[in-house]
N, CA, C and O atoms as a CHARMM CRD file, in Angstrom:
* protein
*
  220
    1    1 UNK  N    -10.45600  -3.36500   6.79800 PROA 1      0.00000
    2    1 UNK  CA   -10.57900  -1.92600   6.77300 PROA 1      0.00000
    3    1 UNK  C    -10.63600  -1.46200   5.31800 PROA 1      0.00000
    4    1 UNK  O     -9.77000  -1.65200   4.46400 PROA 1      0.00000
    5    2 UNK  N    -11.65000  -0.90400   5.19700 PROA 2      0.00000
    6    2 UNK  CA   -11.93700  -0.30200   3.82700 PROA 2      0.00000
    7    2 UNK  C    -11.08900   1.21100   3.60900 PROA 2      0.00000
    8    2 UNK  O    -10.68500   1.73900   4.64500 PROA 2      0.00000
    9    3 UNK  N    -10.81800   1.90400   2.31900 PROA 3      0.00000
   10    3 UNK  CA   -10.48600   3.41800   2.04100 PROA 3      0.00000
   11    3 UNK  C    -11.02800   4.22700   2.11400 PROA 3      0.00000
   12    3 UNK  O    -12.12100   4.38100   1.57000 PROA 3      0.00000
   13    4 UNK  N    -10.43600   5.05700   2.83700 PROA 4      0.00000
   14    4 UNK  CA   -11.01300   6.22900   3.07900 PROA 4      0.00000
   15    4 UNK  C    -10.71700   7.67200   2.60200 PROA 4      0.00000
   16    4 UNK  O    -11.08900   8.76700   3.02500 PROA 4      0.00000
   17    5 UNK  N     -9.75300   7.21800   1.36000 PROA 5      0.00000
   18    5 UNK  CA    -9.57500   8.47500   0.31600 PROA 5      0.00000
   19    5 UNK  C    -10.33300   8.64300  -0.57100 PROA 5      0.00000
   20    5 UNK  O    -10.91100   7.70400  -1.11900 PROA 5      0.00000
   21    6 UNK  N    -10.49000   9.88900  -0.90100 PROA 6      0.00000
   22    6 UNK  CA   -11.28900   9.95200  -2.10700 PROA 6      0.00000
   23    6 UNK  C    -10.21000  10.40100  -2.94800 PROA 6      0.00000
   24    6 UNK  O     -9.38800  11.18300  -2.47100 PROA 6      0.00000
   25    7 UNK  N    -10.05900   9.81500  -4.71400 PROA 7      0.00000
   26    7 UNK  CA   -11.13800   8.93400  -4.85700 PROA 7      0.00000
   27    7 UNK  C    -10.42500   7.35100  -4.00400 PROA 7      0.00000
   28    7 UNK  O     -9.28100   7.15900  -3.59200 PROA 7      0.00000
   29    8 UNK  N    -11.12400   6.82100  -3.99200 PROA 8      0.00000
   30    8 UNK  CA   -10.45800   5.03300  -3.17100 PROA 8      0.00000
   31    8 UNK  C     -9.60200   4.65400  -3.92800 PROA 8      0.00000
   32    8 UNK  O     -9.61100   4.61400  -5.15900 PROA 8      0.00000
   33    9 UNK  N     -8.43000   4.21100  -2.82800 PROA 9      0.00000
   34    9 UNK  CA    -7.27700   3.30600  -3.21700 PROA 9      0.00000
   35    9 UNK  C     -7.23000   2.33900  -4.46700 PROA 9      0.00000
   36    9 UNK  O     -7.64000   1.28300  -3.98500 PROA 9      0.00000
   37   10 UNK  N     -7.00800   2.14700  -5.56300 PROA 10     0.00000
   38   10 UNK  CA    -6.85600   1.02200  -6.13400 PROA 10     0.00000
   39   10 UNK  C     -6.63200  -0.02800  -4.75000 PROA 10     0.00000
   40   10 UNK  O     -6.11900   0.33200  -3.69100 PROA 10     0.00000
   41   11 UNK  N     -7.33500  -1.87900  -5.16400 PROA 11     0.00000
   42   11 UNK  CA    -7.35300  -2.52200  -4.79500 PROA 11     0.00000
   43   11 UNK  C     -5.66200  -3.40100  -5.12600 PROA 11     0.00000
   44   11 UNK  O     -4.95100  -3.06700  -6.07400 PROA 11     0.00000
   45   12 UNK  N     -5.32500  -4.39800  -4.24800 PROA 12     0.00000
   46   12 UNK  CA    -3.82000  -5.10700  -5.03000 PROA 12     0.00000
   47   12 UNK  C     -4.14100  -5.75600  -5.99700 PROA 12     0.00000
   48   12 UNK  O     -3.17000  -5.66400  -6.74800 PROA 12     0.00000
   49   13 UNK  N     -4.85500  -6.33700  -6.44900 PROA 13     0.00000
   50   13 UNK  CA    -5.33800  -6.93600  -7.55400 PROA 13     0.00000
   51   13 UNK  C     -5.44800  -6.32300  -8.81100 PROA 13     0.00000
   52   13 UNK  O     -5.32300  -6.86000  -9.91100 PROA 13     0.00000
   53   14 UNK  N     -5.75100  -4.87500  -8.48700 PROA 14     0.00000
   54   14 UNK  CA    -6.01700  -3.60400  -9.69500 PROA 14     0.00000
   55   14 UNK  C     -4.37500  -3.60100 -10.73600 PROA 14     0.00000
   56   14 UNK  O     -3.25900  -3.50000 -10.22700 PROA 14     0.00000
   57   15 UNK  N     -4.61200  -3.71800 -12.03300 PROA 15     0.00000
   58   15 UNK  CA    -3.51100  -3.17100 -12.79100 PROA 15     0.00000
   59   15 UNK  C     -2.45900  -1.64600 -11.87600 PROA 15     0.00000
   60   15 UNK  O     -1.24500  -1.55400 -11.69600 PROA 15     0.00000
   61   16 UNK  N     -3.30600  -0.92800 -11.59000 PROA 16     0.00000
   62   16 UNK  CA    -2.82500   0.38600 -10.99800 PROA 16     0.00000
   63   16 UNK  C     -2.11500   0.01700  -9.73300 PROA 16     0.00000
   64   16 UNK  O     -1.21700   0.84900  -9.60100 PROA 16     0.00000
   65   17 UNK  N     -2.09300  -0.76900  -8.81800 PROA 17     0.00000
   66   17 UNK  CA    -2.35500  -1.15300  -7.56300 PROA 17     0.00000
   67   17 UNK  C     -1.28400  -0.46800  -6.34000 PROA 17     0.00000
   68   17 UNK  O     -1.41800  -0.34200  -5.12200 PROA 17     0.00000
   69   18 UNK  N     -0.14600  -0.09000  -7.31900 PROA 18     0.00000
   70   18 UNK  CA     1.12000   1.17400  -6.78500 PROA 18     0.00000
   71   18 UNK  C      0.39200   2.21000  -6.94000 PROA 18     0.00000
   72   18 UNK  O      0.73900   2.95800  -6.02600 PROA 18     0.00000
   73   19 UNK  N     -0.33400   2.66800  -7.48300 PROA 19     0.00000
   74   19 UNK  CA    -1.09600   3.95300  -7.28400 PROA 19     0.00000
   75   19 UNK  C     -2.11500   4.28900  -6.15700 PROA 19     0.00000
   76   19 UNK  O     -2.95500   5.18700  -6.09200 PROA 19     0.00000
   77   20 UNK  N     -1.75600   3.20700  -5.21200 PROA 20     0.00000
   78   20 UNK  CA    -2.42000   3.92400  -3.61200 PROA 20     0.00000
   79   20 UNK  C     -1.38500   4.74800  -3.22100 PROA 20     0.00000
   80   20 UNK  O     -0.28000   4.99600  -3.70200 PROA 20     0.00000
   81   21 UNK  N     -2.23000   5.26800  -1.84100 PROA 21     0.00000
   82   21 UNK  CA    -1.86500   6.39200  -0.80900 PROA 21     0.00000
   83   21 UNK  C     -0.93600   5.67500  -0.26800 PROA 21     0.00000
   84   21 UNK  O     -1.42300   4.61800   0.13300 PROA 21     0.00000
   85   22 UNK  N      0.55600   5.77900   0.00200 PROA 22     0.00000
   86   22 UNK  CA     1.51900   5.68300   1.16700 PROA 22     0.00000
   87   22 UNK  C      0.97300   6.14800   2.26200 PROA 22     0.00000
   88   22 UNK  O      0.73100   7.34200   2.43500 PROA 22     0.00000
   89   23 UNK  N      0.69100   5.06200   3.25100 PROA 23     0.00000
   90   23 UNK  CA     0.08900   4.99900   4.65700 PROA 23     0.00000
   91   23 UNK  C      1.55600   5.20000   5.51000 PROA 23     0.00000
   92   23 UNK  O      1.75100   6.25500   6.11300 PROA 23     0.00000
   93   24 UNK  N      2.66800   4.00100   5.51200 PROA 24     0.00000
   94   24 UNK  CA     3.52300   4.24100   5.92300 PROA 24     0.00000
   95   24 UNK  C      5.18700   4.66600   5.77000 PROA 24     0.00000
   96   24 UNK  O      5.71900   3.56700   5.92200 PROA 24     0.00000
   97   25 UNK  N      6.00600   5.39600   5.61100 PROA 25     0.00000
   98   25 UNK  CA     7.28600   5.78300   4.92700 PROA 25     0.00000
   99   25 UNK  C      8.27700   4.84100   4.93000 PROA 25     0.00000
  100   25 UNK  O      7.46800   3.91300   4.95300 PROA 25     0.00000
  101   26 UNK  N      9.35300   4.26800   4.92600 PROA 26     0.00000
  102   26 UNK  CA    10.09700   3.55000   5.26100 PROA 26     0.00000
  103   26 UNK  C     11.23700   3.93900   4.42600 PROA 26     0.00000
  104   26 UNK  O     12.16900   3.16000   4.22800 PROA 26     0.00000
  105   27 UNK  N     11.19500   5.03600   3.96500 PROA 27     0.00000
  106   27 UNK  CA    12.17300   5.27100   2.91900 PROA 27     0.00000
  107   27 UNK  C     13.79700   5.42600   3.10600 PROA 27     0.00000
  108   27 UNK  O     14.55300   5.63300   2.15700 PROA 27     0.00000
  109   28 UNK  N     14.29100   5.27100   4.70300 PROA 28     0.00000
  110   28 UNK  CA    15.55000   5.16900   4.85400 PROA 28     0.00000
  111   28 UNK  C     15.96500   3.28600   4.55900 PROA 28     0.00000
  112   28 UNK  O     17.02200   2.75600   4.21800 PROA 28     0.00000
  113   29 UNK  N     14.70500   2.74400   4.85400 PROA 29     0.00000
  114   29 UNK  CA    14.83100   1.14500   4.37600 PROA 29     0.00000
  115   29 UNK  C     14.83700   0.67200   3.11900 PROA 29     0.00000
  116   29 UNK  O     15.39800  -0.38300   2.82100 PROA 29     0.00000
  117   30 UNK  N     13.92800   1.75300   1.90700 PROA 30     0.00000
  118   30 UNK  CA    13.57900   1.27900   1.03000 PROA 30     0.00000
  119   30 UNK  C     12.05600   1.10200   0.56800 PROA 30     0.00000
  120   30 UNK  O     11.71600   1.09000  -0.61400 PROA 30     0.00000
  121   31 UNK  N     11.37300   0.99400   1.42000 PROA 31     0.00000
  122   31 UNK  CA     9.86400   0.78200   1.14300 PROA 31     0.00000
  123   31 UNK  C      9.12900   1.80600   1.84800 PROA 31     0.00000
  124   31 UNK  O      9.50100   2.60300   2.70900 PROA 31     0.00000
  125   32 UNK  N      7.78000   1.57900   1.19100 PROA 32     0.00000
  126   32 UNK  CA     6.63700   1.76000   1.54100 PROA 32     0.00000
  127   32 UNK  C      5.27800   0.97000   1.59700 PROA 32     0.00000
  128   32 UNK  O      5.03500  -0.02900   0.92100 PROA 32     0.00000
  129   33 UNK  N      4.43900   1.55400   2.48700 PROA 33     0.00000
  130   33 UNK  CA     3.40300   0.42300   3.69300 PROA 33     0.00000
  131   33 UNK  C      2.43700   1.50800   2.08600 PROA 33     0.00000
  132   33 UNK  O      2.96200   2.53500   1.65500 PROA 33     0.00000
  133   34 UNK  N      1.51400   1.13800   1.68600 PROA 34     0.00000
  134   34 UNK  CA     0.29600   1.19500   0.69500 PROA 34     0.00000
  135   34 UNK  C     -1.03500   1.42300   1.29100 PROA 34     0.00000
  136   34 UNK  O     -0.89100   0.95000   2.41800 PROA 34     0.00000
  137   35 UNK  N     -1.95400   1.75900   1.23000 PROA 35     0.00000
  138   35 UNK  CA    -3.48800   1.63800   1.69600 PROA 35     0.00000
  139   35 UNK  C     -3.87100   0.59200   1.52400 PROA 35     0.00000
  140   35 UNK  O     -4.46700  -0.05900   2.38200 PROA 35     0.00000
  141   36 UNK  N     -3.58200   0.15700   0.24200 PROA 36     0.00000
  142   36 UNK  CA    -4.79100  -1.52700  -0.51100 PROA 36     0.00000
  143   36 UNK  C     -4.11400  -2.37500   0.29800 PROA 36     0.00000
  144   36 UNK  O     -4.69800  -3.45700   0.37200 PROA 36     0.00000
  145   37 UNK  N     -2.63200  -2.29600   1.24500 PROA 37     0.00000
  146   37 UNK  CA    -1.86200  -3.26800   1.84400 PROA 37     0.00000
  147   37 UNK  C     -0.80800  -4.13800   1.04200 PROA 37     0.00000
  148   37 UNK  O     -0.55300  -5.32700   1.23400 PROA 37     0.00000
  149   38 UNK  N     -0.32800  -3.40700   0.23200 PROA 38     0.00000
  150   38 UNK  CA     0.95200  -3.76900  -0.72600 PROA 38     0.00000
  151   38 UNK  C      2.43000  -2.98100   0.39000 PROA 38     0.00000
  152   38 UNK  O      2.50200  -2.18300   1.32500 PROA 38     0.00000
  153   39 UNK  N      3.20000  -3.64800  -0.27600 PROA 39     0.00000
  154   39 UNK  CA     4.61700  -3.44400   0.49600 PROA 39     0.00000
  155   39 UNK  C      5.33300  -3.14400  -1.02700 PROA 39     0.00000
  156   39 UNK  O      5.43400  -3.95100  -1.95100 PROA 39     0.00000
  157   40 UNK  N      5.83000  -1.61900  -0.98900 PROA 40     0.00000
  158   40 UNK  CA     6.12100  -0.80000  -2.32300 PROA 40     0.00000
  159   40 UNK  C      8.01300  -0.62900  -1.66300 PROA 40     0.00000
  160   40 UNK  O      8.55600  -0.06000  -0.71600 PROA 40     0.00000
  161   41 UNK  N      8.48400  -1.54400  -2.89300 PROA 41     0.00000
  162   41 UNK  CA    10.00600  -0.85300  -2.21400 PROA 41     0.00000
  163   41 UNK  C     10.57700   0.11900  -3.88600 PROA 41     0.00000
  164   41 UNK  O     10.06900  -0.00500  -5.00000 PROA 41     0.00000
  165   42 UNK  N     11.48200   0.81500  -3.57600 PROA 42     0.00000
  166   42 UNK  CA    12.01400   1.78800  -4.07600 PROA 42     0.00000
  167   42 UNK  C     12.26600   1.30900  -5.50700 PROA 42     0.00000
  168   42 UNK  O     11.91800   2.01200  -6.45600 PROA 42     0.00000
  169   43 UNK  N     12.88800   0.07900  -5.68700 PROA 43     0.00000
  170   43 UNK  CA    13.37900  -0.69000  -7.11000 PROA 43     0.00000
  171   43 UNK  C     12.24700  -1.24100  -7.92900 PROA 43     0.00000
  172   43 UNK  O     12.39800  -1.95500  -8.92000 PROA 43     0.00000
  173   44 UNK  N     10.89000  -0.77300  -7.33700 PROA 44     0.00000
  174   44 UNK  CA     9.28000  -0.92100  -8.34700 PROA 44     0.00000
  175   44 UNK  C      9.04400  -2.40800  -7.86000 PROA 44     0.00000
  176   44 UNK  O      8.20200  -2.86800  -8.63200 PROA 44     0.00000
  177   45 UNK  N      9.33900  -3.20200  -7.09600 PROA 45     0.00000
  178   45 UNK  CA     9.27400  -4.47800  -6.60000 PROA 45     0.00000
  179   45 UNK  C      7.82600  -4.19600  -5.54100 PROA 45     0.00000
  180   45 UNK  O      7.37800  -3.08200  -5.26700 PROA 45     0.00000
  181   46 UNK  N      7.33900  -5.36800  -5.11800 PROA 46     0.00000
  182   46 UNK  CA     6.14300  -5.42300  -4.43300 PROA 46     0.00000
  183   46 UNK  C      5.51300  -6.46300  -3.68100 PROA 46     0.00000
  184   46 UNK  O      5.73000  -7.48200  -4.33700 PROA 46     0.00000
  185   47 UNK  N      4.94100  -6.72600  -2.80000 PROA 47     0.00000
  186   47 UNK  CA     4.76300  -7.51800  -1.86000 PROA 47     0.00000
  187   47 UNK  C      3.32500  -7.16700  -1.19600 PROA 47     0.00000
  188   47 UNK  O      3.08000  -6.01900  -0.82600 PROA 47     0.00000
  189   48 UNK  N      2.20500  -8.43100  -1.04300 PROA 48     0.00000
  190   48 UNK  CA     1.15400  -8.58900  -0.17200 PROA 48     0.00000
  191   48 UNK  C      1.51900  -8.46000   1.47400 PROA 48     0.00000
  192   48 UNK  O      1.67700  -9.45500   2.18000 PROA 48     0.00000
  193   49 UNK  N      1.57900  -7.67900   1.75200 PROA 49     0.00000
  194   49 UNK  CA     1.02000  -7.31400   3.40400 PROA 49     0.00000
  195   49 UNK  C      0.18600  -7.78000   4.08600 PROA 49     0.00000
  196   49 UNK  O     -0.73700  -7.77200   3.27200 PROA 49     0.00000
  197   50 UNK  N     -0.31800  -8.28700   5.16900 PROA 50     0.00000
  198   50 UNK  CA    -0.88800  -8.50600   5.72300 PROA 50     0.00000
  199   50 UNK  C     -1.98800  -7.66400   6.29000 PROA 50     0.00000
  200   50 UNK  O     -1.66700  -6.54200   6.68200 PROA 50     0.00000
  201   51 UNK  N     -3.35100  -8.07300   6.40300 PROA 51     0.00000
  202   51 UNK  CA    -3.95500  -6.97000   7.00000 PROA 51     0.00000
  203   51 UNK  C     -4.00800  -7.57700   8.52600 PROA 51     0.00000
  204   51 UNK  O     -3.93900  -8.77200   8.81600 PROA 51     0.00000
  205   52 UNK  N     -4.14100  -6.52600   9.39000 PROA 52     0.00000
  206   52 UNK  CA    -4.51900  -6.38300  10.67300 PROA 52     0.00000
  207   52 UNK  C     -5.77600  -6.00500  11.23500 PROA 52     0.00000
  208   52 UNK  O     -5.92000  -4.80000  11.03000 PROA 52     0.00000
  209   53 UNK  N     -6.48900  -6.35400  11.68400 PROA 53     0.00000
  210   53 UNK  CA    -7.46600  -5.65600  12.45200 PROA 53     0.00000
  211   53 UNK  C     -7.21600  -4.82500  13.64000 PROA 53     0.00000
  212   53 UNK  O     -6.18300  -5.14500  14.22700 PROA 53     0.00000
  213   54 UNK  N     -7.70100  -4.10200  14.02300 PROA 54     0.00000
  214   54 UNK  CA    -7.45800  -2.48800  14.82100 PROA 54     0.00000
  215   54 UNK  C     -7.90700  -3.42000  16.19900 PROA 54     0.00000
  216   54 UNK  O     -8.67100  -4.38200  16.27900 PROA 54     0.00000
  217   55 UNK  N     -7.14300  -2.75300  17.18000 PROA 55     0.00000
  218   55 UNK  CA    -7.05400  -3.58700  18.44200 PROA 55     0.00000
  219   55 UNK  C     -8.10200  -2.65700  19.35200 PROA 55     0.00000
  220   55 UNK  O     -8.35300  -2.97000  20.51600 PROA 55     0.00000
């Protein structure tokens, strides 16, 4: 699944790559779900996500 913000998500690979759209909140856990599919937690730490395909 490609972006659909304008302007487009930085990719995870991108220097910027915390500078996507928060898709999902998680903020009583600590994190956040990213557009490019990064896993953003609160302490600037970061993690590859998995992508899914739409069922």
């Amino acid at each position: 699944m490609t972006c659909q913000h304008s302007p487009v998500c930085p990719d995870q690979s991108d220097a910027d790559a915390t500078a996507a759209v928060i898709v999902a909140d998680h903020c009583e856990q600590g994190w956040y779900r990213l557009c490019n599919g990064l896993i953003l937690f609160e302490d600037g730490g970061c993690l590859t996500a998995p992508h899914y395909a739409a069922a």
